[in-house]
C-alpha positions in Angstrom: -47.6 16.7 -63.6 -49.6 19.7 -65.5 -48.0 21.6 -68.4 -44.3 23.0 -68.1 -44.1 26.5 -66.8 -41.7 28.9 -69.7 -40.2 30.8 -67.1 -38.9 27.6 -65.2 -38.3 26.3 -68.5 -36.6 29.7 -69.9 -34.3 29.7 -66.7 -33.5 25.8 -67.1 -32.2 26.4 -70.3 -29.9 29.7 -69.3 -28.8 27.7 -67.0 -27.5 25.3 -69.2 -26.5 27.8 -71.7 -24.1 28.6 -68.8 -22.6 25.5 -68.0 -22.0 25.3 -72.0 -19.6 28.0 -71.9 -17.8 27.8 -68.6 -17.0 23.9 -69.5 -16.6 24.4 -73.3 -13.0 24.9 -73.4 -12.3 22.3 -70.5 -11.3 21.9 -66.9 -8.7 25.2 -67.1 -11.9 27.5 -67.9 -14.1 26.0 -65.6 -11.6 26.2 -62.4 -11.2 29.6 -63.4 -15.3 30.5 -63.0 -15.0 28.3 -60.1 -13.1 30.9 -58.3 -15.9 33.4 -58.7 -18.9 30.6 -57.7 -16.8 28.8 -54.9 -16.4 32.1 -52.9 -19.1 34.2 -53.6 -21.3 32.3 -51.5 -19.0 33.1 -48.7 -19.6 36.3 -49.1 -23.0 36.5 -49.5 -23.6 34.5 -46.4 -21.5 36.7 -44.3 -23.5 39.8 -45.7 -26.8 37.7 -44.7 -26.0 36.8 -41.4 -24.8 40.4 -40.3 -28.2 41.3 -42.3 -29.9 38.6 -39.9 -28.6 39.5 -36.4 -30.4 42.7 -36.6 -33.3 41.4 -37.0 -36.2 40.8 -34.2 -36.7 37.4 -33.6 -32.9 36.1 -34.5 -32.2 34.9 -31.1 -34.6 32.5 -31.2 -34.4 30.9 -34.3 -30.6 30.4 -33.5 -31.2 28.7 -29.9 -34.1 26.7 -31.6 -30.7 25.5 -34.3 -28.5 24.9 -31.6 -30.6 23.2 -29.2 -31.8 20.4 -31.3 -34.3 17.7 -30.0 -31.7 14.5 -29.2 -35.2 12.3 -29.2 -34.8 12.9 -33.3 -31.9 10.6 -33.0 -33.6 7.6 -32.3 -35.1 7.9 -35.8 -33.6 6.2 -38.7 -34.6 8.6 -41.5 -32.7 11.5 -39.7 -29.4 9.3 -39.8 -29.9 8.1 -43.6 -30.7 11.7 -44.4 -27.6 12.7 -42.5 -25.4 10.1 -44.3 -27.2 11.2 -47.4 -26.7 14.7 -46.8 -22.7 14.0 -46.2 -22.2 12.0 -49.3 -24.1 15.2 -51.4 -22.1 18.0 -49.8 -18.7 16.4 -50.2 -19.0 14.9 -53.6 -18.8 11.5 -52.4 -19.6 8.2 -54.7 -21.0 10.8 -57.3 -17.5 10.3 -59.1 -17.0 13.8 -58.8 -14.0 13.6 -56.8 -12.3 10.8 -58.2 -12.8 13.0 -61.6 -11.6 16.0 -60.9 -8.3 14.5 -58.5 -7.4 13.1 -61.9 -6.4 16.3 -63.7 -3.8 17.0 -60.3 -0.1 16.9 -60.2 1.1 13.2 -59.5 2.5 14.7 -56.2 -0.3 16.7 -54.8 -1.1 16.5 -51.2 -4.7 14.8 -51.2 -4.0 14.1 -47.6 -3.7 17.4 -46.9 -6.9 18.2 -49.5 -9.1 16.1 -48.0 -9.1 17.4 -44.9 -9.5 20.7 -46.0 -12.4 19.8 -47.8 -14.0 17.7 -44.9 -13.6 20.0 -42.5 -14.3 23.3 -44.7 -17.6 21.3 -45.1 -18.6 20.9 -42.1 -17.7 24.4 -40.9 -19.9 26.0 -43.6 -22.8 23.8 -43.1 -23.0 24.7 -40.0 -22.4 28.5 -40.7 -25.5 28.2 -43.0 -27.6 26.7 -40.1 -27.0 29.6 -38.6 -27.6 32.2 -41.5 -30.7 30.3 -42.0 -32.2 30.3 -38.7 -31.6 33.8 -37.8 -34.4 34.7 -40.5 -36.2 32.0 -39.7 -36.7 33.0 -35.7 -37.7 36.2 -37.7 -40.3 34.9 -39.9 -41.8 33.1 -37.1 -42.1 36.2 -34.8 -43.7 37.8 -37.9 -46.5 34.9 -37.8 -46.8 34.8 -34.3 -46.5 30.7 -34.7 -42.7 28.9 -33.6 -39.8 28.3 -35.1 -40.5 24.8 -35.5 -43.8 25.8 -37.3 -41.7 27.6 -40.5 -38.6 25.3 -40.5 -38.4 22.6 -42.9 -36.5 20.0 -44.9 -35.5 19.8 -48.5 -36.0 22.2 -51.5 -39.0 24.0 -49.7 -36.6 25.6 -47.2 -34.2 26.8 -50.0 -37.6 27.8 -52.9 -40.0 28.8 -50.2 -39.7 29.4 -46.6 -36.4 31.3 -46.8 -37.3 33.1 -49.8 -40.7 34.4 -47.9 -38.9 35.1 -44.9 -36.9 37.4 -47.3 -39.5 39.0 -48.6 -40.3 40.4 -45.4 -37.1 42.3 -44.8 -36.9 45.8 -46.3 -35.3 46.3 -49.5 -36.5 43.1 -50.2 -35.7 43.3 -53.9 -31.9 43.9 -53.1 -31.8 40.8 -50.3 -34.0 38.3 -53.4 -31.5 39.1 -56.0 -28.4 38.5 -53.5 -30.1 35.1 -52.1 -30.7 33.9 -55.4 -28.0 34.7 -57.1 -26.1 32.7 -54.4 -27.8 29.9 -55.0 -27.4 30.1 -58.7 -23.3 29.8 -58.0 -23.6 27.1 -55.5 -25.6 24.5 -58.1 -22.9 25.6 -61.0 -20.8 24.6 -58.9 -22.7 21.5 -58.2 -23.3 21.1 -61.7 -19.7 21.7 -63.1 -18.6 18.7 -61.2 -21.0 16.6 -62.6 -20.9 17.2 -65.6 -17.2 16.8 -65.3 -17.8 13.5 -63.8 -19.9 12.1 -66.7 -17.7 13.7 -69.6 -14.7 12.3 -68.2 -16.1 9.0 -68.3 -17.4 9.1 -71.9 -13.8 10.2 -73.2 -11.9 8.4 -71.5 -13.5 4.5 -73.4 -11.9 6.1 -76.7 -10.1 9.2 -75.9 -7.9 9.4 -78.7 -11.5 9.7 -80.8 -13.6 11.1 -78.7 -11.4 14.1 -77.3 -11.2 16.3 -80.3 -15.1 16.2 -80.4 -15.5 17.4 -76.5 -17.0 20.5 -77.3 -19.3 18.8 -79.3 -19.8 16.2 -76.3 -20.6 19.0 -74.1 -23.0 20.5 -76.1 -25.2 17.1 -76.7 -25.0 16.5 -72.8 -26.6 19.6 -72.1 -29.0 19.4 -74.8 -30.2 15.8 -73.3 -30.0 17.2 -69.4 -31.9 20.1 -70.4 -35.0 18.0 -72.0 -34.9 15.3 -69.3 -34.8 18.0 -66.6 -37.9 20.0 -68.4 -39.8 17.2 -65.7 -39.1 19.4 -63.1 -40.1 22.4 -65.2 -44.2 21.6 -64.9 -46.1 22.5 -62.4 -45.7 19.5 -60.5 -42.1 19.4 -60.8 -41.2 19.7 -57.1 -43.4 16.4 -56.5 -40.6 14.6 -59.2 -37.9 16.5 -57.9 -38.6 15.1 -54.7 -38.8 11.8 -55.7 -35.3 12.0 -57.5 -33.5 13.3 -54.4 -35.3 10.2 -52.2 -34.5 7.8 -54.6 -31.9 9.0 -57.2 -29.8 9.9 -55.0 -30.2 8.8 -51.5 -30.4 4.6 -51.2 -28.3 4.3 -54.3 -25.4 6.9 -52.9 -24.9 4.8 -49.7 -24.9 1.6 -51.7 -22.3 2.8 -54.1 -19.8 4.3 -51.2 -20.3 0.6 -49.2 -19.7 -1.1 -52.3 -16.9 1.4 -52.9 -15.4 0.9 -49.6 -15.2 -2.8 -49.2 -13.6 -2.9 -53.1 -10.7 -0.9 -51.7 -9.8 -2.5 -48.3 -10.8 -6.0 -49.2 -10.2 -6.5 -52.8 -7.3 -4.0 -53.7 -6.4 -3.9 -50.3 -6.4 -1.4 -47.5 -2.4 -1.6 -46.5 -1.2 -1.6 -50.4 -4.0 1.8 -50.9 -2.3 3.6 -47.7 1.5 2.7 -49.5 -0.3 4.5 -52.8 -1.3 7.6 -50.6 2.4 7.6 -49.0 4.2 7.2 -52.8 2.1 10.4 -53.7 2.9 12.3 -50.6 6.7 11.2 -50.5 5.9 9.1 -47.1 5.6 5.1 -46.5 2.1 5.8 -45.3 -0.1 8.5 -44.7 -0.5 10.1 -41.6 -2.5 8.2 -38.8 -2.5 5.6 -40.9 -3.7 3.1 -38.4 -6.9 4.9 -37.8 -8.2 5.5 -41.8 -7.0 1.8 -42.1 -9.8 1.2 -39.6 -12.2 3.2 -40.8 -12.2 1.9 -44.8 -11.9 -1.7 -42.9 -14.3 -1.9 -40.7 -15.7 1.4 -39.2 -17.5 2.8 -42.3 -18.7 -0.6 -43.9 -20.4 -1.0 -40.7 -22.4 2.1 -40.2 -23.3 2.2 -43.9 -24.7 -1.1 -43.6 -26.8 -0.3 -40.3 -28.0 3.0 -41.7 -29.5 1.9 -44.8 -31.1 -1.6 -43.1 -32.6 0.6 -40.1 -34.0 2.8 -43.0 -35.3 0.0 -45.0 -36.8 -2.2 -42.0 -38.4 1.3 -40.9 -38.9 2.4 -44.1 -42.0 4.2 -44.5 -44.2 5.6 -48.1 -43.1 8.9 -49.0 -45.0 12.1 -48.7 -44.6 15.5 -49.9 -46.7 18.2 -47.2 -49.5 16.0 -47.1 -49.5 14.5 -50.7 -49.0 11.0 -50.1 -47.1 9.4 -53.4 -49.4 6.7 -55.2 -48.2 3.6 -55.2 -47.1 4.0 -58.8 -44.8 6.8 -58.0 -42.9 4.3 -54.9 -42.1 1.6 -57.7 -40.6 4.4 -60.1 -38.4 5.7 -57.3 -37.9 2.2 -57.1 -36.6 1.8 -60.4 -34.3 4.7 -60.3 -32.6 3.3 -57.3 -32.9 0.1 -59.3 -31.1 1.4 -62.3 -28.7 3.5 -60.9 -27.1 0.1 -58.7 -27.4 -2.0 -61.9 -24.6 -1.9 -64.0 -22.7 -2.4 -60.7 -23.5 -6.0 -61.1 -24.2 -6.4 -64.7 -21.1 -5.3 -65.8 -19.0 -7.9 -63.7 -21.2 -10.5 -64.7 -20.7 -9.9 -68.5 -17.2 -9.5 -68.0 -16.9 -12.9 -66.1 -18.7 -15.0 -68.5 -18.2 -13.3 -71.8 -14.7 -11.8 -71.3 -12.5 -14.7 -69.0 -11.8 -17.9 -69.5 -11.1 -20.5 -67.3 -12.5 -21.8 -64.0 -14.9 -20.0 -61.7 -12.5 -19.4 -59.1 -9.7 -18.6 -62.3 -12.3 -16.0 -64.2 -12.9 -14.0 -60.4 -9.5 -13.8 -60.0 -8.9 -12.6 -63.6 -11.2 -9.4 -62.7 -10.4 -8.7 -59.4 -6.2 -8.7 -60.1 -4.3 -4.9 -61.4 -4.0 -4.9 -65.3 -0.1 -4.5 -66.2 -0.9 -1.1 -67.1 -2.5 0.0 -63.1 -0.5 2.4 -61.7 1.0 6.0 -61.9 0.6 7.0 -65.8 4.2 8.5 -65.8 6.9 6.0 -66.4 8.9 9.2 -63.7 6.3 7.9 -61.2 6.4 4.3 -61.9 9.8 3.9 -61.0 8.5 5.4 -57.2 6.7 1.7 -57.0 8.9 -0.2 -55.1 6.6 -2.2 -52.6 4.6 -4.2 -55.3 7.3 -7.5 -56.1 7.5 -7.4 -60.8 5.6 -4.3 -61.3 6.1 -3.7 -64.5 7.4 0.3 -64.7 6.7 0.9 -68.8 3.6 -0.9 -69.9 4.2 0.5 -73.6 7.6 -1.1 -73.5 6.1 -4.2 -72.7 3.1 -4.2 -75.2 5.4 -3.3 -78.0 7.3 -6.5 -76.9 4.3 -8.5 -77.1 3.7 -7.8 -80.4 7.0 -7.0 -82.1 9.1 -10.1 -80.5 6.9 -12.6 -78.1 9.6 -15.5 -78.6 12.3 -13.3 -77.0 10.6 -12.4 -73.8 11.7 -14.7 -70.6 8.6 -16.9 -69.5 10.1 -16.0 -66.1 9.0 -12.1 -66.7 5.3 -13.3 -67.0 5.3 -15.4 -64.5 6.5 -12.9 -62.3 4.0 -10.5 -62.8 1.6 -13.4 -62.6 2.9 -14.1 -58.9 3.0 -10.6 -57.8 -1.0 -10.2 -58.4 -1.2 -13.7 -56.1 0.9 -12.0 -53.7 -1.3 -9.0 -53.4 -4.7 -11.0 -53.0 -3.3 -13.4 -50.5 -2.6 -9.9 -48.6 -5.9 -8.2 -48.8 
């Protein structure tokens, strides 16, 4: 790996110092910076692009973007890549989402949201292909090679090829600072979600401790991401880096969104999540219901589940340029994937021997059934649940039952609740 570089190590840590601040005093600062960092990037690539259609060359490296070579198909790295890419971009399985959606009004449109978002995605992805490819067309006129010589995947396109092909351009100082700062606002953004993600989940075991101490959380998470990301800081850091984003974060992202997937339409239940969606958006079900009901069912278990065994069955060693990765470097990619996936299973399994009681068939049951408390938090909204036969509309009423007066609550009441998880099984 060689020694750590200070000036990748000095711009780590301001980096860090940064998401301190803008997530010190919680999700209200942080959507507020978020308004700078989630449209900047708009801007800058508008600015770009105009800046790249008056360059020599640009026509080219936009027909070479938008008349791709369909043979690619065929290969089964360009569709887990693809999937890979999708799951990044919108936050997918990274917990992001489900983090964030938490802190919304009961009665937001996520219908409506999530289309946005999808689509919004989409749209700028494929704006950037063509921001990109404008100065690449450039760059390769400049080197008299084709386009196809300069383009390339991953973090060398972003930290090398486009930044040379800027250098090229004059007032190249002005054009650097602009690119770069754009980037810097588009992995804060990345990186305020995330963050998010994992602080949520470590307040919420013991909030009532643990949430008067968040700045104090904060500020030991970035501490521990800053020395653990110091990896990528040496001089072969872009050789780890790349062996985080193949492994980290690309097997173990499609695994978790299959897993994710099949928990909600055949364990929860795909028909009682739509009547959910509807209770939040004021409707029995969401809009073209049928077709998402197909999709979390069948359609996306299904192509999941071929991408990643058509990747694995032509799964080949990984190589950087023309650095093939030892063997040694495979099985600790290996291991990340291995450790990521994990808990997925240990968890359950500690819960079913050391946590139920019961027979095997009684103990699965136990785990996969809604706890009296699942549901809207708001008593307000709890009433709304009308389609789910003895839901129990104030958990805290009940608990304080439990412990105050158990002999004067009906045996019918827990039976009830007892027959209403069967019911909901036997429908999934």
């Amino acid at each position: 790996m060689g020694g750590i570089r200070w000036q990748l190590a000095l711009s780590l840590l301001l980096a860090w110092i940064i998401v301190f601040f803008c997530l010190m005093k919680g999700i209200k600062s942080s959507g507020k910076v978020v308004y700078f960092t989630a449209v900047f990037p708009y801007v800058v690539l508008i600015i770009l692009f105009v800046k790249g259609l008056t360059l020599d060359g640009h026509k080219e490296g936009i027909e070479f973007y938008l008349n791709p070579d369909y043979s690619k198909l065929l290969e089964p790295k360009v569709w887990k890549d693809a999937a890979v890419q999708i799951f990044f971009s919108l936050g997918a399985s990274w917990g992001g989402l489900i983090a964030l959606s938490s802190y919304n009004r009961f009665h937001n449109n996520c219908f409506r949201d999530a289309l946005i978002v999808s689509l919004g995605n989409c749209v700028t992805s494929f704006f950037a292909g063509l921001v990109i490819f404008s100065y690449l067309g450039f760059m390769a006129l400049k080197q008299g090679v084709e386009v196809s010589d300069v383009a390339t995947d991953g973090p060398g396109l972003a930290f090398i090829v486009y930044p040379e092909a800027v250098t090229l351009l004059p007032g190249a100082p002005f054009w650097s600072i602009l690119f770069f700062f754009m980037l810097l606002t588009l992995g804060l953004d990345s990186q305020f979600t995330l963050m998010e993600t994992v602080l949520t989940s470590i307040m919420d075991l013991y909030p009532k401790v643990l949430r008067p101490k968040k700045t104090w959380i904060i500020l030991a998470l970035c501490i521990t991401m800053y020395f653990l990301g110091l990896t990528m800081c040496t001089n072969g850091g872009m050789y780890m880096l790349q062996l985080m984003d193949t492994y980290a974060g690309g097997w173990a992202v499609l695994f978790i969104g299959l897993l994710e997937t099949i928990c909600i339409a055949h364990v929860y239940g795909a028909k009682r999540f739509m009547k959910d969606i509807g209770l939040m958006l004021g409707v029995e079900y969401a809009y073209g219901w049928p077709y998402w009901m197909a999709c979390w069912m069948a359609l996306s278990p299904v192509l999941i589940t071929a991408v990643m065994l058509f990747s694995w069955i032509k799964y080949t060693p990984m190589k950087y340029g023309d650095y093939q990765y030892p063997a040694w470097a495979e099985g600790l990619g290996w291991c990340m994937s291995l450790f990521v996936v994990l808990p997925i299973f240990v968890v359950p399994i500690y819960l079913l021997i050391a946590k139920t009681k019961g027979s095997f068939s009684e103990r699965v049951l136990s785990l996969v059934r809604p706890t009296e408390d699942w549901g809207p938090a708001l008593v307000q909204h709890r009433q709304l649940v009308t389609y789910i036969p003895g839901f129990i509309v104030d958990p805290t009423e009940q608990l304080d039952e439990n412990l105050n007066s158990p002999k004067t609550i009906p045996l019918e009441n827990k039976q009830v609740f007892k027959f209403s998880n069967q019911h909901i099984n036997s429908n999934v």
